[in-house]
N, C-alpha and C positions, 0 to 999 in steps of 0.2 A: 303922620306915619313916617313920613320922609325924615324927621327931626329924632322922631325913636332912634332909624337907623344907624342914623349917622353918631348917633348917642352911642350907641352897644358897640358899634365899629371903633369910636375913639376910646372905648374903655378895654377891648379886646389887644388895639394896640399898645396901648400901657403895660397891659399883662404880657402879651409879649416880650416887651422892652424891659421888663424886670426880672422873666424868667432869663432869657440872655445876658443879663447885667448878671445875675446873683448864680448863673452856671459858668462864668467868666470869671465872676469872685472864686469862686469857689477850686477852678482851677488855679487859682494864684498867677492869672495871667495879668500881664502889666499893664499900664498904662497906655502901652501903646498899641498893644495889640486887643484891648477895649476900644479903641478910638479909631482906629485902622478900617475897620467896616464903614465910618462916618464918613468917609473919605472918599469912597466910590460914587 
């Protein structure tokens, strides 16, 4: 059960990380300001 969780949680945060990625593309925001969150 514990291995499901952790399963749907790493796949949740993927979907996250692409909706962010592809609403930052989609801004035509740069490179650094894509990269600039990774940093905190």
């Amino acid at each position: 059960m514990m291995l499901d969780l952790l399963r749907w949680h790493g796949a949740e945060e993927v979907e996250h990380k692409a909706v962010a990625f592809d609403t930052m593309k989609h801004l035509r925001a740069g490179t650094g300001a894509r990269c600039a969150p990774s940093c905190w």
